[in-house]
Predicted model as a PDB file, atoms N, CA, C, CB and O in Angstrom, pLDDT in the B-factor column:
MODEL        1                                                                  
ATOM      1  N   UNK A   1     277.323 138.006  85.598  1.00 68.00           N  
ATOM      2  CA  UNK A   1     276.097 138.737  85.334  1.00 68.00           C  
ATOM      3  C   UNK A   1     275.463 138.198  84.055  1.00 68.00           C  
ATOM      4  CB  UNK A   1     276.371 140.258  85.220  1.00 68.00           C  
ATOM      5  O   UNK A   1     275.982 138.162  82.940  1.00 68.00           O  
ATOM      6  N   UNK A   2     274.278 137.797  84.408  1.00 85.00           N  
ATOM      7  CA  UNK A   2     273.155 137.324  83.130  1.00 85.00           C  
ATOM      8  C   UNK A   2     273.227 138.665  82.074  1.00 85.00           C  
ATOM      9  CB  UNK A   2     271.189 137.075  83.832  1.00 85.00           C  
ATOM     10  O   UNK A   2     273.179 139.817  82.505  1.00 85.00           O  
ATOM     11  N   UNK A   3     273.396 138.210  80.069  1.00 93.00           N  
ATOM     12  CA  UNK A   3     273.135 139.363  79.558  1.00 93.00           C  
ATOM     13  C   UNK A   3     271.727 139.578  79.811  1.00 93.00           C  
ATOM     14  CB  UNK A   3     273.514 139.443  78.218  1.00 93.00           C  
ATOM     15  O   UNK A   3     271.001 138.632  80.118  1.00 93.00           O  
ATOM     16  N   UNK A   4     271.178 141.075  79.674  1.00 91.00           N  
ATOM     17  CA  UNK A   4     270.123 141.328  79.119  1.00 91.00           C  
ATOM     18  C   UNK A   4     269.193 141.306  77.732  1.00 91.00           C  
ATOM     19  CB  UNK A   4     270.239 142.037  79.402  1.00 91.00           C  
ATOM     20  O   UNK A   4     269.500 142.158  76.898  1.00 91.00           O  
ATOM     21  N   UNK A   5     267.961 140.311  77.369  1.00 97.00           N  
ATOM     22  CA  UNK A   5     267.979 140.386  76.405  1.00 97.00           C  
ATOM     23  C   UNK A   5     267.457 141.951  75.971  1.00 97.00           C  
ATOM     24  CB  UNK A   5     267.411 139.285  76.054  1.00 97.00           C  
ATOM     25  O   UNK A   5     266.793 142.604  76.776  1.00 97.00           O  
ATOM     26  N   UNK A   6     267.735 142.380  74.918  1.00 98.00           N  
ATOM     27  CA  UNK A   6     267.105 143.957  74.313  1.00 98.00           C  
ATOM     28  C   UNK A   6     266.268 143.888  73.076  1.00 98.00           C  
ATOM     29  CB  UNK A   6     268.361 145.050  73.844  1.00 98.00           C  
ATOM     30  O   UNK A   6     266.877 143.414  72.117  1.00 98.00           O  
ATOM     31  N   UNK A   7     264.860 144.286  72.817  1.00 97.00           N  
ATOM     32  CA  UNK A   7     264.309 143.521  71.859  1.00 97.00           C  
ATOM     33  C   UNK A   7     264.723 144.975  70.568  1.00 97.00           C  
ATOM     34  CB  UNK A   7     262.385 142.946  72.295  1.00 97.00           C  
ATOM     35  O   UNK A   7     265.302 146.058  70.655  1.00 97.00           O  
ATOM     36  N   UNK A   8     264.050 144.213  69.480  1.00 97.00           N  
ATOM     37  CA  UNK A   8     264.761 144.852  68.126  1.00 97.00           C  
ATOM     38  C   UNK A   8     263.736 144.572  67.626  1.00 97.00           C  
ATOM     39  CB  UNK A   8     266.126 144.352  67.362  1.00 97.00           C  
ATOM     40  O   UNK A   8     263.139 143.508  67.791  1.00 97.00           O  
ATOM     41  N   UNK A   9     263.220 145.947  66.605  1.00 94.00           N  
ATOM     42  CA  UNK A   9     261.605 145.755  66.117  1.00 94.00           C  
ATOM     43  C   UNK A   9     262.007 144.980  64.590  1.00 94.00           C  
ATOM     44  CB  UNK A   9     260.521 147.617  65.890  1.00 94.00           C  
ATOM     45  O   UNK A   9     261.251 144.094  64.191  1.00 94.00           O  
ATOM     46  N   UNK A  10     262.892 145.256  63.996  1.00 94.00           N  
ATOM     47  CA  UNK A  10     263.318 144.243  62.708  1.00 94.00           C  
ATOM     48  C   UNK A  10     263.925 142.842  62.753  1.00 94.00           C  
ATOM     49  CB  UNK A  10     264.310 144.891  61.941  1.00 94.00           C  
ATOM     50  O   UNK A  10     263.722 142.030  63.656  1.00 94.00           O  
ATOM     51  N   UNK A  11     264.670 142.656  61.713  1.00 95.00           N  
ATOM     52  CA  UNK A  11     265.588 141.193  61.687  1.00 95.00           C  
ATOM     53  C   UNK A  11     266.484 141.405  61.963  1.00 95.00           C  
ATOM     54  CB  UNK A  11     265.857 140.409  60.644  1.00 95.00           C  
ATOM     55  O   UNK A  11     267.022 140.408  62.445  1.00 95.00           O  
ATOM     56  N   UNK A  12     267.268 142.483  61.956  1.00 97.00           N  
ATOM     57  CA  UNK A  12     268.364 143.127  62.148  1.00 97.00           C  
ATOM     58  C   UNK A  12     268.744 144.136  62.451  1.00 97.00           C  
ATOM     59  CB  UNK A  12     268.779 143.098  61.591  1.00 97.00           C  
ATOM     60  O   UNK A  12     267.896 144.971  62.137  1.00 97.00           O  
ATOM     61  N   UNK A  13     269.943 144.770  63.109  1.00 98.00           N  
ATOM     62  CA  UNK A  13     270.174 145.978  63.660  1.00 98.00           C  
ATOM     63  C   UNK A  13     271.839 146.121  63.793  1.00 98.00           C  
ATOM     64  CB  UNK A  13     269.357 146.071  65.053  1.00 98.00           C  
ATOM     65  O   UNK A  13     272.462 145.210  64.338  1.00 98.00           O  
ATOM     66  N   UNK A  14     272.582 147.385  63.237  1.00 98.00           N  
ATOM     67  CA  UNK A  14     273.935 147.820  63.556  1.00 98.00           C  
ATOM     68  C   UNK A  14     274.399 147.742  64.694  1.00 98.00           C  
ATOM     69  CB  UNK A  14     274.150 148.920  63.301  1.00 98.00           C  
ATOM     70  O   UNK A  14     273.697 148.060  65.654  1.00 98.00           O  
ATOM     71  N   UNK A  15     275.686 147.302  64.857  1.00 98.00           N  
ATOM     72  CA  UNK A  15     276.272 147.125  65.945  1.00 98.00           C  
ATOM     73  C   UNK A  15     276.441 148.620  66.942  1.00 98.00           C  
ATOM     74  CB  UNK A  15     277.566 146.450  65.495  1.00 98.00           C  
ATOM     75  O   UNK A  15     276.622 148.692  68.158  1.00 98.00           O  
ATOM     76  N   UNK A  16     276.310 149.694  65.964  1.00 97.00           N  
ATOM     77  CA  UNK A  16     276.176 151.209  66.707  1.00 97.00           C  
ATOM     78  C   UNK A  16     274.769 151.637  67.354  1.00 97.00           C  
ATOM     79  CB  UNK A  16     276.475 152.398  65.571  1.00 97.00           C  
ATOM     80  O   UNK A  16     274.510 152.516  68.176  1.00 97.00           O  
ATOM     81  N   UNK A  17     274.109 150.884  66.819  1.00 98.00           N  
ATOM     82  CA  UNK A  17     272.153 151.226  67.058  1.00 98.00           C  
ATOM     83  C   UNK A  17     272.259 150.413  68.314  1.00 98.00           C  
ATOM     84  CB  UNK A  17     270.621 150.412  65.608  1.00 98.00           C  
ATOM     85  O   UNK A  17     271.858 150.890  69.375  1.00 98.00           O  
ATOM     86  N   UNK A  18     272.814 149.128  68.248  1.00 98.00           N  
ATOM     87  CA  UNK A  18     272.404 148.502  69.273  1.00 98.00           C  
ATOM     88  C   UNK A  18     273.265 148.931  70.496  1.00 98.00           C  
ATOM     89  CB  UNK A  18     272.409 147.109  68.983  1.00 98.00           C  
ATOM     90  O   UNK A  18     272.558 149.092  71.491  1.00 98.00           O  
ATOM     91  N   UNK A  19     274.540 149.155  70.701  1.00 98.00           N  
ATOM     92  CA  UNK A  19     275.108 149.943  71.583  1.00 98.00           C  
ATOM     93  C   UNK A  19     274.667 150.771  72.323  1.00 98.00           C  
ATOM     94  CB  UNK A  19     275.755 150.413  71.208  1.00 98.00           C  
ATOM     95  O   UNK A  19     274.883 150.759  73.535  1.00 98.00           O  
ATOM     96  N   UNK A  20     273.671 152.014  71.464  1.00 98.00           N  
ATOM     97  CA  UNK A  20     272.915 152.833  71.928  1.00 98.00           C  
ATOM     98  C   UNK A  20     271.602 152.787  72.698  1.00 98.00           C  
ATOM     99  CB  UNK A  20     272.815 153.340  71.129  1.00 98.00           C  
ATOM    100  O   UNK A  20     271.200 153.558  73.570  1.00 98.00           O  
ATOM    101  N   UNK A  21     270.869 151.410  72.032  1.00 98.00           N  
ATOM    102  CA  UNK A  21     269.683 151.000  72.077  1.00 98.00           C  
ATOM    103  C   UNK A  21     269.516 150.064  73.664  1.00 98.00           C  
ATOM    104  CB  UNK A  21     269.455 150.181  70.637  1.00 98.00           C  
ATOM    105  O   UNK A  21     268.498 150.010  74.354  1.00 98.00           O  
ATOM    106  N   UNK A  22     270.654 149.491  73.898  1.00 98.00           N  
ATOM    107  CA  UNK A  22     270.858 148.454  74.696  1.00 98.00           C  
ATOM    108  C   UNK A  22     271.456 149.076  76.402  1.00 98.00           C  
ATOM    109  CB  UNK A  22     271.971 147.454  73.791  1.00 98.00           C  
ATOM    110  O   UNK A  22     271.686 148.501  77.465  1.00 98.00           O  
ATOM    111  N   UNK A  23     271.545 150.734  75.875  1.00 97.00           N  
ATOM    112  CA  UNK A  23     272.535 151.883  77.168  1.00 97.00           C  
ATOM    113  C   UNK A  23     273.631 150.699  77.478  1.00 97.00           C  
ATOM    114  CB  UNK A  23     271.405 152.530  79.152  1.00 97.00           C  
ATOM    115  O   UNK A  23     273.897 150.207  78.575  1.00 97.00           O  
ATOM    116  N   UNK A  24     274.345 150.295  75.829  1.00 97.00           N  
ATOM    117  CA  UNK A  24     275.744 150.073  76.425  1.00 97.00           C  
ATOM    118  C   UNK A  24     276.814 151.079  76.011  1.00 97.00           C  
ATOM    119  CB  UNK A  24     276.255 148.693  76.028  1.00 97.00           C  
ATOM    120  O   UNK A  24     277.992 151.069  76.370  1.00 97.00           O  
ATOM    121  N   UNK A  25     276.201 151.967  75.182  1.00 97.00           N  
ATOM    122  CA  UNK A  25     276.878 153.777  74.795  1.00 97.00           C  
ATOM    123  C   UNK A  25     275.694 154.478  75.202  1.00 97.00           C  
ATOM    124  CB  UNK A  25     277.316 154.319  72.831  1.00 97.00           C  
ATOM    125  O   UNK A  25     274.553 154.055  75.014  1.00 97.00           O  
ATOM    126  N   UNK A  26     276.017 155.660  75.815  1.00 96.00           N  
ATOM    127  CA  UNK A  26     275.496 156.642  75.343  1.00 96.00           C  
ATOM    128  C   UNK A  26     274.875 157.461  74.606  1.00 96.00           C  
ATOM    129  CB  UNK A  26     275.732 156.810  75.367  1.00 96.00           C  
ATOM    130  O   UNK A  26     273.792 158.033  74.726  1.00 96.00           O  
ATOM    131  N   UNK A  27     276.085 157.463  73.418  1.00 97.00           N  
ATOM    132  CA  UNK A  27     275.599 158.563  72.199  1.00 97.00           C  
ATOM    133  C   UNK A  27     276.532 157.318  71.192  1.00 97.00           C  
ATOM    134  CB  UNK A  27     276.349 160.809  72.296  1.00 97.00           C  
ATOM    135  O   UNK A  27     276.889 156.206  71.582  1.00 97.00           O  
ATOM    136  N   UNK A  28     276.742 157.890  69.923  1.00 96.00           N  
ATOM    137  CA  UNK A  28     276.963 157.403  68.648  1.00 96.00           C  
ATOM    138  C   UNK A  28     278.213 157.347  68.831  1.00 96.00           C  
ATOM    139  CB  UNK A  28     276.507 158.110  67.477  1.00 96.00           C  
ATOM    140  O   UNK A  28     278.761 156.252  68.962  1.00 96.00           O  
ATOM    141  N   UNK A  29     279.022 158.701  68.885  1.00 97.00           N  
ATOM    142  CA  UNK A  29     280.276 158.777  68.928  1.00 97.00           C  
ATOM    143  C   UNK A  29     280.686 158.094  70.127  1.00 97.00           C  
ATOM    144  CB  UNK A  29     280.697 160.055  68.821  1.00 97.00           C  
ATOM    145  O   UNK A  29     281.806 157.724  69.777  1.00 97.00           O  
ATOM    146  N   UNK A  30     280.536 157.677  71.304  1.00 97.00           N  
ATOM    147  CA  UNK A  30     280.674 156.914  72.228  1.00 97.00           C  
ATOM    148  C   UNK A  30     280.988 155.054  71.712  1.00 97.00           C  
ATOM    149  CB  UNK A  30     279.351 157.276  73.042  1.00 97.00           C  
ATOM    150  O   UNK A  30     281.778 154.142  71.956  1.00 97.00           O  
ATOM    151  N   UNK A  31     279.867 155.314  70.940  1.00 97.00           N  
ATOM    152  CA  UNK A  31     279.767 153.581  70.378  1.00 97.00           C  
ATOM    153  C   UNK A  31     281.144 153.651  69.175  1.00 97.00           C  
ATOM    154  CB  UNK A  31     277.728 153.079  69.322  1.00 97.00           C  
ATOM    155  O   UNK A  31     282.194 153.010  69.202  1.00 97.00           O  
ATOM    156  N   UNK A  32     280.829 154.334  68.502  1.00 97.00           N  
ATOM    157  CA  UNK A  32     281.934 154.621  68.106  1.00 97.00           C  
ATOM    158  C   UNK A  32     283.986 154.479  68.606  1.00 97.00           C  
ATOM    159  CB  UNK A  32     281.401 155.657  68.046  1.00 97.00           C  
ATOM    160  O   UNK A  32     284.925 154.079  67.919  1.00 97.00           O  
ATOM    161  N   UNK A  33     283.965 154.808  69.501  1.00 97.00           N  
ATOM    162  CA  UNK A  33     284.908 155.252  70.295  1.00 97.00           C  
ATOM    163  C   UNK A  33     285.470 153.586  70.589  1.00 97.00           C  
ATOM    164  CB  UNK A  33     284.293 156.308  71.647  1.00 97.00           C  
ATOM    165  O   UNK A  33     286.442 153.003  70.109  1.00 97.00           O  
ATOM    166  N   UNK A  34     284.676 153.225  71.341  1.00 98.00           N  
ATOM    167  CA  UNK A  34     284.176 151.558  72.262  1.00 98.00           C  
ATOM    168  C   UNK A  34     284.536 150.652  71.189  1.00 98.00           C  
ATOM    169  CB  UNK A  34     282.169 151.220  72.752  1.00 98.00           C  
ATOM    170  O   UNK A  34     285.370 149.779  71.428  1.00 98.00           O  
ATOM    171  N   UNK A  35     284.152 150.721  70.339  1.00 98.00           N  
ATOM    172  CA  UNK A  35     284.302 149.844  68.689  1.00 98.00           C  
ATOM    173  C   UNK A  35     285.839 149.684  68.351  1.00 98.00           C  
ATOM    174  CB  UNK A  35     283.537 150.880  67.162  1.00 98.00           C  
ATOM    175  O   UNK A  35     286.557 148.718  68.612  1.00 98.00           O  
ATOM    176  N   UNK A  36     286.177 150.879  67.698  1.00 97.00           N  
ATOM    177  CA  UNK A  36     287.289 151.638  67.545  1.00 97.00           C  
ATOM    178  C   UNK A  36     288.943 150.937  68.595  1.00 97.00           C  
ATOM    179  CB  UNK A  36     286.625 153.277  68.075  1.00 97.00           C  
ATOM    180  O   UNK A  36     290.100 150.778  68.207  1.00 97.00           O  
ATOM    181  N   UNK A  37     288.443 150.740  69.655  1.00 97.00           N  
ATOM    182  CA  UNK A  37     289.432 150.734  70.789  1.00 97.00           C  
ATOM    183  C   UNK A  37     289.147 149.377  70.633  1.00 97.00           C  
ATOM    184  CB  UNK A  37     289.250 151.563  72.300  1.00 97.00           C  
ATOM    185  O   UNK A  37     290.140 148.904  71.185  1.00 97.00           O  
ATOM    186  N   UNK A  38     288.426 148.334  70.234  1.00 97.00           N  
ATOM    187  CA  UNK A  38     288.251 147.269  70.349  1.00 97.00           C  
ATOM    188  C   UNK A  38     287.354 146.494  72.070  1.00 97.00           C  
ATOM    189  CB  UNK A  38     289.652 146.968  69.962  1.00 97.00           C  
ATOM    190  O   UNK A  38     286.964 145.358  72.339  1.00 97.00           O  
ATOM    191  N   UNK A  39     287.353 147.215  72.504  1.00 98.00           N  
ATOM    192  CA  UNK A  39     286.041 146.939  73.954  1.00 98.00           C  
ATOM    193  C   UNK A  39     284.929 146.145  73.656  1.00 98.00           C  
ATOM    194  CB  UNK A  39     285.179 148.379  74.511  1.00 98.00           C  
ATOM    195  O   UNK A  39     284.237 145.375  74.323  1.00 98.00           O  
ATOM    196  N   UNK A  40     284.923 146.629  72.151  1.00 98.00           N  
ATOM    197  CA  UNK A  40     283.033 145.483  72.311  1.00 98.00           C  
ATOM    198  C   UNK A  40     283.452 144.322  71.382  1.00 98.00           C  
ATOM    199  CB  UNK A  40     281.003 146.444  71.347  1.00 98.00           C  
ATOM    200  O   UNK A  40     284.250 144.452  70.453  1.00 98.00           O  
ATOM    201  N   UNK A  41     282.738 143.004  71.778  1.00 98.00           N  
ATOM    202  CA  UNK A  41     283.052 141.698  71.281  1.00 98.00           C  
ATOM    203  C   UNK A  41     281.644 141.306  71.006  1.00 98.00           C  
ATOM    204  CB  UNK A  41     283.895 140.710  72.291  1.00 98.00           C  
ATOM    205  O   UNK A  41     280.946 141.343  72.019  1.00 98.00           O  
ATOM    206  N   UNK A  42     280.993 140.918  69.853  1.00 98.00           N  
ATOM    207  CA  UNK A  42     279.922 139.982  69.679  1.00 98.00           C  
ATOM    208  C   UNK A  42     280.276 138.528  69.833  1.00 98.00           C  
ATOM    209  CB  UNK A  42     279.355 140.176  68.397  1.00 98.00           C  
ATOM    210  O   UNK A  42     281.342 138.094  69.397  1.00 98.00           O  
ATOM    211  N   UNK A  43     279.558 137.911  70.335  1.00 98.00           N  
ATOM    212  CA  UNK A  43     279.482 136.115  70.495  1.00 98.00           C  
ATOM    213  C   UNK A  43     281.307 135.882  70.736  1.00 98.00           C  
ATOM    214  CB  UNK A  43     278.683 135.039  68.537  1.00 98.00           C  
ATOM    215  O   UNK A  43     282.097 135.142  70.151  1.00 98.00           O  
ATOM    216  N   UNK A  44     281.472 136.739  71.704  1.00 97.00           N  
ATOM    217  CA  UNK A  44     282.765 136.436  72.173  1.00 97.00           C  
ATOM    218  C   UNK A  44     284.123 137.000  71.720  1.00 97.00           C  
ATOM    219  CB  UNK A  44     282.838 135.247  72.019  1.00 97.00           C  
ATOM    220  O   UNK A  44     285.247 137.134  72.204  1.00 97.00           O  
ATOM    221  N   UNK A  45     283.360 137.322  70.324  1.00 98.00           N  
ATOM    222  CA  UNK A  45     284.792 137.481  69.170  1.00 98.00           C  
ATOM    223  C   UNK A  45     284.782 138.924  68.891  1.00 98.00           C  
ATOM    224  CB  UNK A  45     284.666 136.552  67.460  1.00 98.00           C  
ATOM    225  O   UNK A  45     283.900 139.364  68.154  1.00 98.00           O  
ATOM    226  N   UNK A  46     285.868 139.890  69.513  1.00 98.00           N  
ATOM    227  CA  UNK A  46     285.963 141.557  69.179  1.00 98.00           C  
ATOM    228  C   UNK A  46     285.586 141.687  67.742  1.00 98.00           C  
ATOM    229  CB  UNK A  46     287.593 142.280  69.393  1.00 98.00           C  
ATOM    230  O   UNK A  46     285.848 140.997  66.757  1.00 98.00           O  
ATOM    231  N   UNK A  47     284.767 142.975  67.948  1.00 98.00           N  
ATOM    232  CA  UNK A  47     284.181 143.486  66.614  1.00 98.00           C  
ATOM    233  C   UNK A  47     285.117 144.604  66.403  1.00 98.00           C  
ATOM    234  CB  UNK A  47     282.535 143.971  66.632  1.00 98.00           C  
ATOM    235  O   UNK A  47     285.669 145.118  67.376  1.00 98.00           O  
ATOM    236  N   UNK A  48     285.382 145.103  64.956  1.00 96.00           N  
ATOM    237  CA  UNK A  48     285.678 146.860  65.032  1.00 96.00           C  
ATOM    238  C   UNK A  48     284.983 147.066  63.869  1.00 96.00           C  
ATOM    239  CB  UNK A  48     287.420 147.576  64.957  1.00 96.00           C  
ATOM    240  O   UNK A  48     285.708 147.508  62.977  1.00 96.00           O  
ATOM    241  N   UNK A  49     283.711 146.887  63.525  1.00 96.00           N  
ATOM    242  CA  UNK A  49     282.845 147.291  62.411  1.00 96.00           C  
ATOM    243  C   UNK A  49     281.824 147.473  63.225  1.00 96.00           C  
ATOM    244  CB  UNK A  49     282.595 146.350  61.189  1.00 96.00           C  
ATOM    245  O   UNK A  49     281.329 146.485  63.768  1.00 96.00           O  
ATOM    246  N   UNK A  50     281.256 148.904  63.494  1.00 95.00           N  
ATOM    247  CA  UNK A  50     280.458 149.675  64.014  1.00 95.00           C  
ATOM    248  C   UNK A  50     279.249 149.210  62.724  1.00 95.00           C  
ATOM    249  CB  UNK A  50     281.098 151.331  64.248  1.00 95.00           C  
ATOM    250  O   UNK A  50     278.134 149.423  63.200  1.00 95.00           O  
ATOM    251  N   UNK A  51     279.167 148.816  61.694  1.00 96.00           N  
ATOM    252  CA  UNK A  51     278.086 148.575  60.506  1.00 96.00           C  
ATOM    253  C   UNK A  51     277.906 147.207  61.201  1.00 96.00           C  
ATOM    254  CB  UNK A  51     278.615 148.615  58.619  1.00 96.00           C  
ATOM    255  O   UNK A  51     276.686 147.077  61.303  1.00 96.00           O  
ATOM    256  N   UNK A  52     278.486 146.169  61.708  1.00 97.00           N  
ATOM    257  CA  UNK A  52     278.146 144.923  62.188  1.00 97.00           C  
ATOM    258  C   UNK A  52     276.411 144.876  61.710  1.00 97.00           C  
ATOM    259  CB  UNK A  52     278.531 144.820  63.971  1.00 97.00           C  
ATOM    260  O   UNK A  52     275.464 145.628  61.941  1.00 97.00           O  
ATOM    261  N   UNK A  53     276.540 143.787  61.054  1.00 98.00           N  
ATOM    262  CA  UNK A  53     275.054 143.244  61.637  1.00 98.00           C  
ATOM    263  C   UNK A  53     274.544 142.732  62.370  1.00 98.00           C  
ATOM    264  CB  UNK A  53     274.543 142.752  61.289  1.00 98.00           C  
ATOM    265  O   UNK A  53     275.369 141.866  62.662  1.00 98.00           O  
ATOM    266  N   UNK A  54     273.611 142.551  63.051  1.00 98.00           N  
ATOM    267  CA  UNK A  54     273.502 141.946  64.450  1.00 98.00           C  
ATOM    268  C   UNK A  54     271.998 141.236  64.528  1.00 98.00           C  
ATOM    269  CB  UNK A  54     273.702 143.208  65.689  1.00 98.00           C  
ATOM    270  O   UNK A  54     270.932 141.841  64.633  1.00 98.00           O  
ATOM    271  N   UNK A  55     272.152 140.062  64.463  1.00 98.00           N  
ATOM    272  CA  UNK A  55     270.674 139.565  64.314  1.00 98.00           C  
ATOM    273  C   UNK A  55     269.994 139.147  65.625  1.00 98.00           C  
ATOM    274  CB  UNK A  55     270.619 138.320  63.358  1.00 98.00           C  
ATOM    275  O   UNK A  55     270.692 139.484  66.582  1.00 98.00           O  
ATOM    276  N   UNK A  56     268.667 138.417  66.048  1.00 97.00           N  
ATOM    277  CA  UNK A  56     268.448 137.817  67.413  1.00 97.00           C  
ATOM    278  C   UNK A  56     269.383 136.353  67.710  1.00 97.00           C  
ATOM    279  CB  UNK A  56     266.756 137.487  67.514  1.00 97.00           C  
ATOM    280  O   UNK A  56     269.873 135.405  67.096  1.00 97.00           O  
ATOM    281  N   UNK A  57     269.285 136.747  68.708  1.00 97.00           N  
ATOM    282  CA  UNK A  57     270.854 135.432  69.442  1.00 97.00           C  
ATOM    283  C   UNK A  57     272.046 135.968  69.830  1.00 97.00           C  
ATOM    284  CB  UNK A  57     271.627 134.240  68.245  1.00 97.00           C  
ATOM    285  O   UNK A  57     272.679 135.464  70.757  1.00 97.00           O  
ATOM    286  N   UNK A  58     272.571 137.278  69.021  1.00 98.00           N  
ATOM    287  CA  UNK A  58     273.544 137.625  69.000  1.00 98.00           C  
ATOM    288  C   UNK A  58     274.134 138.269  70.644  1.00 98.00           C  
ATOM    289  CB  UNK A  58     273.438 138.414  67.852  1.00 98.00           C  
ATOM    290  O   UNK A  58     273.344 139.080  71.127  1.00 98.00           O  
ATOM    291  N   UNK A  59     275.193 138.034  71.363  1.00 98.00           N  
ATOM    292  CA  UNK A  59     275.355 139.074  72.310  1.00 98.00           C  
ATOM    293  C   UNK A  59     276.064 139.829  71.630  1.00 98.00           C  
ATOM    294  CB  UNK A  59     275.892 138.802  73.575  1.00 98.00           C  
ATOM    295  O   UNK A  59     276.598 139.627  70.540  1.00 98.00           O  
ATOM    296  N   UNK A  60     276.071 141.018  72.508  1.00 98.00           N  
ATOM    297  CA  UNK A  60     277.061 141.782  72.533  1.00 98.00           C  
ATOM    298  C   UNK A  60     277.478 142.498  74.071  1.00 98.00           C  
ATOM    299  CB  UNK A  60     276.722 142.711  71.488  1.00 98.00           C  
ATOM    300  O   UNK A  60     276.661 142.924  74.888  1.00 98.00           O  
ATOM    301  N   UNK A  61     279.241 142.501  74.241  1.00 98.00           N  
ATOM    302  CA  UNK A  61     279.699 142.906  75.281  1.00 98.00           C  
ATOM    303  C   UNK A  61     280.561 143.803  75.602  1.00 98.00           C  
ATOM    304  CB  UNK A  61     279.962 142.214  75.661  1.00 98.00           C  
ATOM    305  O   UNK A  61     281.632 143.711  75.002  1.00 98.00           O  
ATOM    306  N   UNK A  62     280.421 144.955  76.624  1.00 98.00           N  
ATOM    307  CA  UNK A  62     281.389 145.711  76.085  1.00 98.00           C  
ATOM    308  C   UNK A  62     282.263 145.370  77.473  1.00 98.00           C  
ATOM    309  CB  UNK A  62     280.962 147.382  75.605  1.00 98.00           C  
ATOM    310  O   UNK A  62     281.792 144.785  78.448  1.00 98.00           O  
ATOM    311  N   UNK A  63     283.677 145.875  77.348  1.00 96.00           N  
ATOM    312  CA  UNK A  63     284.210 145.958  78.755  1.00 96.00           C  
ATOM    313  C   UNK A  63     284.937 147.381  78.998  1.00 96.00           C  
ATOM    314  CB  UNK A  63     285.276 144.715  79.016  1.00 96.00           C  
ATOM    315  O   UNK A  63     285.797 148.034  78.408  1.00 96.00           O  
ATOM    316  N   UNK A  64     284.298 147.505  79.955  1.00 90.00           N  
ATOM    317  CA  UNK A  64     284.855 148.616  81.357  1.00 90.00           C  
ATOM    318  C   UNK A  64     285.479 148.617  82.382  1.00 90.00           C  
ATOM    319  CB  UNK A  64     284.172 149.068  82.003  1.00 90.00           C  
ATOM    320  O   UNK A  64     285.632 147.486  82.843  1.00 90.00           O  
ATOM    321  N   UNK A  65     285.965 149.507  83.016  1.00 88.00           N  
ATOM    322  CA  UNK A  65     286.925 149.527  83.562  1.00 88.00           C  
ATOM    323  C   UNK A  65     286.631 148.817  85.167  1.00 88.00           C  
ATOM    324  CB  UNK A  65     287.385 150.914  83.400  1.00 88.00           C  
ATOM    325  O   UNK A  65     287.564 148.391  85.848  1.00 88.00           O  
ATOM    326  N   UNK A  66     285.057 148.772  85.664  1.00 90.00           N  
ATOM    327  CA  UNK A  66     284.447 148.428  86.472  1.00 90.00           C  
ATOM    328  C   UNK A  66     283.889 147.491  86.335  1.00 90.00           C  
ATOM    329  CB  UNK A  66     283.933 149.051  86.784  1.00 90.00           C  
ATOM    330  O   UNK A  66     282.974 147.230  87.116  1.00 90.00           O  
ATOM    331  N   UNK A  67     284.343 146.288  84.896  1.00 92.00           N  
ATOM    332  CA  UNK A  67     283.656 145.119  84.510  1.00 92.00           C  
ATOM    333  C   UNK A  67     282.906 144.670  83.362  1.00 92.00           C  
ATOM    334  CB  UNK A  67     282.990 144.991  85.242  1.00 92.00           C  
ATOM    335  O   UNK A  67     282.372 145.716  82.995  1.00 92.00           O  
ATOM    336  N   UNK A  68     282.586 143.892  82.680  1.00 95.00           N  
ATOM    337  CA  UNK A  68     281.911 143.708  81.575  1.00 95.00           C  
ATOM    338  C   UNK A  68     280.427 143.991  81.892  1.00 95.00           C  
ATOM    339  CB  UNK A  68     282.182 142.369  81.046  1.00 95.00           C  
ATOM    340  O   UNK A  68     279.857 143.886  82.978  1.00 95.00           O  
ATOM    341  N   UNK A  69     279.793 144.482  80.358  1.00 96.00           N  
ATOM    342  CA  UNK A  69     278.473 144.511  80.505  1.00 96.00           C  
ATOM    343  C   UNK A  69     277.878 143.958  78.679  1.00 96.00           C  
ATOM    344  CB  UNK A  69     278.029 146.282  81.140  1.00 96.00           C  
ATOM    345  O   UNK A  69     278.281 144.221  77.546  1.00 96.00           O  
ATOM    346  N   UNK A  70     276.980 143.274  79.130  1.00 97.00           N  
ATOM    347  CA  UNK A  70     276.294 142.802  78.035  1.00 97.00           C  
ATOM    348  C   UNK A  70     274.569 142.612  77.507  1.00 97.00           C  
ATOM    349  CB  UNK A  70     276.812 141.745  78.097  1.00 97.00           C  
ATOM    350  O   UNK A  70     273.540 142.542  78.180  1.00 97.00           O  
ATOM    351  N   UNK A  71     274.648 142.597  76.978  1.00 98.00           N  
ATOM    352  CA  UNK A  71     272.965 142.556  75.984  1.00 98.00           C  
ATOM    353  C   UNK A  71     272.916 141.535  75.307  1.00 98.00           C  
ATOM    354  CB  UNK A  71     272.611 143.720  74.786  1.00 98.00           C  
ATOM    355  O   UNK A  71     274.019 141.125  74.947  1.00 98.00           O  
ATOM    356  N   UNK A  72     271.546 140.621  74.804  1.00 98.00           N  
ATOM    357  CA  UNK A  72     271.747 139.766  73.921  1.00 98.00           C  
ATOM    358  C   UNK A  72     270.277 140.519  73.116  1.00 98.00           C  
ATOM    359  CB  UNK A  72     271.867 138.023  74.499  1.00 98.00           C  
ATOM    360  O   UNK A  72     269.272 141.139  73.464  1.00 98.00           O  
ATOM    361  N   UNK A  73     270.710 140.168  72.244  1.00 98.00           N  
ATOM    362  CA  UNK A  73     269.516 141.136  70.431  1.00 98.00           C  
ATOM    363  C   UNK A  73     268.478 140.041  70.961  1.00 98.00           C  
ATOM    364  CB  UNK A  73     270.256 140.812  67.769  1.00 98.00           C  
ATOM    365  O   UNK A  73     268.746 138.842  71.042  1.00 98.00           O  
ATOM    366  N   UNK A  74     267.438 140.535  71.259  1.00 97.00           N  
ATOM    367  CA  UNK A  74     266.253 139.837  71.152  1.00 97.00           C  
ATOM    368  C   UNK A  74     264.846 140.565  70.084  1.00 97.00           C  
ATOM    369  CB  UNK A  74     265.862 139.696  72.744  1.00 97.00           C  
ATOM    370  O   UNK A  74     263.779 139.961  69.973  1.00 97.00           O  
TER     371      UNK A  74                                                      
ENDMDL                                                                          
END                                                                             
């Protein structure tokens, strides 16, 4: 599956904003949760800093139990 790009009105954006922003969480504490457990990976490489910065280019992916899903920061 192609990521989706998700656009971002600044230069930058948290790895929790964009989770939310991108409906790859839900809610905060969700992104949270996903982080935490290690599920989401930017540019391949697991994140567990929900503060991540996240600029354009960046993916991000989370995985589920029904498969990966991803966004790229546009």
């Amino acid at each position: 599956m192609t990521p989706e790009p998700v656009a971002i009105r600044e230069d930058m954006i948290r790895l929790g904003q964009f989770l939310k922003l991108a409906n790859l969480a839900d809610s905060g504490t969700e992104a949270r949760d996903l982080i935490q457990d290690g599920e989401v990976s930017v540019n391949g490489e697991t994140e567990t800093r929900r503060g991540r910065q996240l600029h354009c280019g960046d993916t991000v992916t989370v995985a589920r139990p029904g498969g990966e899903q991803s966004a790229i920061v546009a």
